[in-house]
Residue, then its C-alpha position, 0 to 999 in steps of 0.5 A: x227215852x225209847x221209840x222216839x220217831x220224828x220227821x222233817x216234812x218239808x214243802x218243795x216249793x224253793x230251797x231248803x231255808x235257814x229256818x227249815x234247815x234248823x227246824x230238820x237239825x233239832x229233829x235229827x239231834x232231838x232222835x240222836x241223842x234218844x237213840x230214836x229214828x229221823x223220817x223225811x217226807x216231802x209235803x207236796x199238795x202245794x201242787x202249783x208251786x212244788x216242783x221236784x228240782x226243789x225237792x231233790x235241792x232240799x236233799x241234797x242240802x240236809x246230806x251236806x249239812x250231815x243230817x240222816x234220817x232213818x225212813x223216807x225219801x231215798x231210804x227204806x220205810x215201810x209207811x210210804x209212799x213219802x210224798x203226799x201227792x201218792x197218799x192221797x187215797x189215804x186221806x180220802x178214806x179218812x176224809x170219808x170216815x169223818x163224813x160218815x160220823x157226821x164230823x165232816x160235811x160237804x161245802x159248797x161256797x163259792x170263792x165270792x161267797x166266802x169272801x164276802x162273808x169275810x168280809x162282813x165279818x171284819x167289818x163288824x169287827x169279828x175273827x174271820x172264819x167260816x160260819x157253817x152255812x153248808x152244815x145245815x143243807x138238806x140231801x135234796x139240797x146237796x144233790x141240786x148243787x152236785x147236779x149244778x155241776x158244782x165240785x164241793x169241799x170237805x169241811x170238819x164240824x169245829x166242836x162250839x164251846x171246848x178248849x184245846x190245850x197243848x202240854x208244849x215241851x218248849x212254850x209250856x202249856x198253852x190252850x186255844x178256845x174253839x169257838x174262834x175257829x171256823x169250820x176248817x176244809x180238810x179236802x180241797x175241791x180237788x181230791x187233794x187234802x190240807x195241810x192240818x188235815x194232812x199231816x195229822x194222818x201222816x204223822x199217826x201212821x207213821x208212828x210220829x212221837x213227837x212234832x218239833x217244828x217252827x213256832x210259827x205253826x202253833x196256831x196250826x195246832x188247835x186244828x190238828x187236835x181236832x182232828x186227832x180227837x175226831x179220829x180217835x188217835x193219840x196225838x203226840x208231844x209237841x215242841x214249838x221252836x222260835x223263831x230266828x231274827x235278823x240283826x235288827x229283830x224282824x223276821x229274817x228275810x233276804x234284805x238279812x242276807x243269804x236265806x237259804x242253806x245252798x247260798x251258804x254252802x256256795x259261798x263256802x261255809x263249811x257244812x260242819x260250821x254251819x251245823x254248829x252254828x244253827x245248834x247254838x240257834x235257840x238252843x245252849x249246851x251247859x258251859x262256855x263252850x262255842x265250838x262244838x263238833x256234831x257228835x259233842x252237839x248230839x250228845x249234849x241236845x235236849x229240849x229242855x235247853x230249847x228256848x223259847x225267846x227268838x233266835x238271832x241270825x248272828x253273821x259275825x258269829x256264822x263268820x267266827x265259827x266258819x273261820x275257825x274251822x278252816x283254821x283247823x283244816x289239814x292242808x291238803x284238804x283246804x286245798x281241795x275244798x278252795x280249788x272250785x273257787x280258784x279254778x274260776x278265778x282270774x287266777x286260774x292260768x297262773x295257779x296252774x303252772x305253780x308246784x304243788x309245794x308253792x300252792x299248798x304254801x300259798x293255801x297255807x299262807x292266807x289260811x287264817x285270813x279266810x272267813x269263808x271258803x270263796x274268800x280265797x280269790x280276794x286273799x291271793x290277789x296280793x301274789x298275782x296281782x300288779x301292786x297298788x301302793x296304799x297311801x299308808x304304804x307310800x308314807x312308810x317307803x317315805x321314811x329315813x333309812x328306807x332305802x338302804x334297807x331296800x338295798x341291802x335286802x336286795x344286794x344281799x338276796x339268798x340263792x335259798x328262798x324257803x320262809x325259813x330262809x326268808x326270815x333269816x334274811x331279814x334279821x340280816x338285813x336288821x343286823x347289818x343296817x342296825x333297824x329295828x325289825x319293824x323298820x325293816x319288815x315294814x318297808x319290805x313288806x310295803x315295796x313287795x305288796x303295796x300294803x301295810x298288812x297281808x300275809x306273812x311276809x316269809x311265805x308270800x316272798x318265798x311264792x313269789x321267788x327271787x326274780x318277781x320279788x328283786x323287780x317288785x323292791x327294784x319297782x319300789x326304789x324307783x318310785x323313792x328315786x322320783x320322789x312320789 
């Protein structure tokens, strides 16, 4: 396949969301994988709720989920301006030439006015539309209410009686009748065009191939082959995607969680997880295979393999996925990347004054327990925090033998306290008091920590040192001495 163009249009009107964000990577990998070209426009006539900080938000969500577009805001393209606040000439002139073919005519019906048709319409039972009572107004007629000082709309002339099929690549053939459509405004009042009408312009002169986009914009569709047929364009192939669910099978929505790409990238899931997670969103590679890097991905994306059932915004598997990256991180490189996070801890101070050596094995000890990079404060509070005993802790440090195995770790305590050391020292300790390993890691583990679980033991004993780590066993002896 060659000449493949599509776009990503998005509305600056608040962050990128995770639907936005799976519809631009379908788009970006539908162009990899056909060696085809990606162009980012910004549909801004919303003009009272867009806002630039969005727009420039949106981008910068789309560069660190690895998205790259070939045309359009902030690269080179010869088919601009990319904002539709700066093309509106353009759509004037088309609006005009549908005026002059008597496609198009000038409407002007008050708000009130339509709502009360609306109105008359539910209540008989009838699709709400607009039923054309500007299409049949004499020049003398139009003049006297330009005259009123009356600003008019733009209306397309909906073709009676025609059906509108669309071959959709995911949702097959699907047709839509005409007569259910009423007359549609193409330009507001105030020079500014719609969304149907808009984007069938921009799509044509940008040379757009094929239009991948959320399924809840088919009923958009009869529309814009309206108007495709109206101005004697070749429209292009369409894809609707489904749409993506919560757990509970609504539409997501903030009470699902995190919505937006930036809540996800401040939380600290990686942009590679993410971009793996959102592939698997409606769409499935051949085999069993979860964990697939982009280029894998890229390489693999047709849309035949798109379907057309709901997708579900699974959290464990964002979760599964993102933990298994960062499991895969280089340490130095997970270093980095949690640092924003510790540098705001509580723990901050004394992070800072810990080796470089001790810090990477502090990353490297609670690595395989982080979900999500900000996961890092909550995994090392067991190394700086004051110990609270666990109930289950308190009952193991209760057990017979407890004591001597506490004491003879401490007694016995090595000069050299790397893990390697560490873990020596505690088959010593097995050896020498004839417990059983479990009889001896448990106990030791629930005098430094005060839990049952956590971090290898090895590691958190030679971070901590012999000084914090004999007053931690001597804090524990104590409390068997009083008894509880």
């Amino acid at each position: 396949m060659s000449n493949i163009k599509v776009r990503f249009a998005p509305s600056p009107t608040g962050p990128l969301h995770i639907g936005g964000a799976r519809s631009a990577l379908f788009n970006y990998l539908f162009a990899v994988s056909n060696q085809g070209e990606l162009v980012l426009r910004i549909e801004d006539t919303d003009v009272d709720r867009s806002k630039r900080e969005y727009e420039q938000e949106i981008i910068e969500s789309l560069h660190w989920l690895g998205i790259k577009w070939t045309e359009g805001m902030g690269a080179r393209g010869k088919n601009g301006p990319y904002r539709q606040t700066e093309r509106v000439s353009i759509y004037q002139e088309y609006a005009q030439n549908l005026l002059e073919s008597g496609q198009a005519y000038y409407c002007f019906c008050t708000e009130e006015e339509l709502e009360q048709e609306r109105q008359e319409l539910i209540s008989k039972g009838e699709t709400p539309r607009y039923l054309g009572k500007c299409r049949y107004l004499s020049d003398a007629e139009k003049e006297a209410k330009i005259d009123q000082g009356i600003k008019p709309t733009i209306r397309f002339q909906v073709p009676a009686n025609k059906i509108y099929v669309v071959d959709d690549i995911v949702r097959g053939r699907v047709s839509f009748e005409s007569d259910g459509i009423g007359d549609f405004i193409i330009l507001k009042s105030d020079g500014l065009p719609t969304y149907n009408f808009a984007v069938v312009i921009d799509d044509v002169l940008m040379g757009i191939t094929h239009v991948i986009r959320a399924e809840e914009h088919l009923p958009n569709t009869p529309r814009q082959l309206m108007i495709y047929e109206a101005l004697n364009f070749k429209r292009p192939a369409f894809a609707h995607i489904s749409l993506i669910l919560g757990s509970d099978r609504q539409k997501m929505s903030k009470r699902h969680g995190a919505t937006s790409l930036i809540q996800y990238r401040e939380m600290g899931y990686l942009p590679a997880a993410m971009f793996n997670f959102l592939s698997l969103m409606g769409w499935a590679p051949e085999g069993e295979e979860q964990l697939l890097s982009p280029s894998e991905i890229a390489g693999a994306f047709t849309l035949d393999r798109v379907s057309k059932s709901p997708a579900v915004f699974d959290m464990d598997k964002l979760n599964w996925i993102n933990q298994q990256y960062i499991k895969k991180l280089d340490i130095s490189e997970l270093t980095s990347l949690v640092k924003p996070f510790l540098d705001n801890s509580p723990y901050a101070g004394s992070i800072g004054q810990m080796s470089q050596e001790k810090y990477e094995l502090m990353i490297a000890t609670v690595r395989d327990h982080l979900v999500c990079l900000s996961d890092i404060t909550q995994e090392v509070a067991v190394i700086f925090d004051q110990i609270e005993y666990e109930t289950e802790a308190l009952q193991v440090l209760q057990s017979e033998g407890v004591q001597a195995v506490l004491q003879t770790f401490a007694d016995e305590f090595p000069a050299s306290n790397s893990p390697e050391d560490m873990k020596q020292h505690l088959k010593a300790v097995m050896k020498k008091t004839g417990a059983k390993a479990k009889n001896v890691f448990m106990p030791v583990r629930c005098a430094v920590s005060g839990k049952v679980h956590g971090p290898d033991l090895p590691n958190l004993i030679s971070i901590w040192g012999k000084e914090e780590t004999l007053n931690r066993i001597d804090a524990a002896i104590k409390i068997i001495h009083k008894g509880f």
